[in-house]
C-alpha positions, -999 to +999 in steps of 0.1 A: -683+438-405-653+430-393-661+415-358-683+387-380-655+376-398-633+367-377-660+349-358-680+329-384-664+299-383-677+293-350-714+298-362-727+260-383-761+252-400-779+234-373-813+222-389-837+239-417-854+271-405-877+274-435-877+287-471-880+320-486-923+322-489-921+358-510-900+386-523-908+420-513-892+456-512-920+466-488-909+466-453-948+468-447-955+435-465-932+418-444-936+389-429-915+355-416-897+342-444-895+370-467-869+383-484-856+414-507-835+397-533-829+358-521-856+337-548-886+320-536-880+286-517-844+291-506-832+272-475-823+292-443-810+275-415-807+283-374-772+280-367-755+259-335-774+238-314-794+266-293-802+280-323-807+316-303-773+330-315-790+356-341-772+344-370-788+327-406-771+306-427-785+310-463-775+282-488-775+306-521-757+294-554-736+268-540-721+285-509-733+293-472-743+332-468-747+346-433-779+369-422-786+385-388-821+380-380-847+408-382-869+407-350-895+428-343-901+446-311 
């Protein structure tokens, strides 16, 4: 994605969201805090100060991964 990387920069942990509760391959067993291949208890952080900007921060074997957020509608 193209338009993220040359915008990421802008995007900084901003305080601790949560951490990963579950695994699960099952988009019907999903729930806040779950992931498909991140391990149990990893940090995710809101990004910015608003913290409305869509983007994750993931700190994942010693570097800062970026996730959009899945929201429900």
């Amino acid at each position: 994605m193209d338009w993220f990387k040359e915008k990421k920069e802008k995007y900084t942990i901003h305080h601790l969201f949560g951490k990963t509760k579950k695994q699960s391959a099952n988009s019907f067993w999903f729930t806040d805090l779950t992931a498909t291949k991140l391990p149990v208890g990893t940090r995710v952080y809101s990004t910015n100060e608003n913290g409305d900007s869509g983007i994750l921060i993931v700190e994942y074997e010693g570097e800062n991964l970026y996730y959009m957020e899945l929201l429900e509608g």
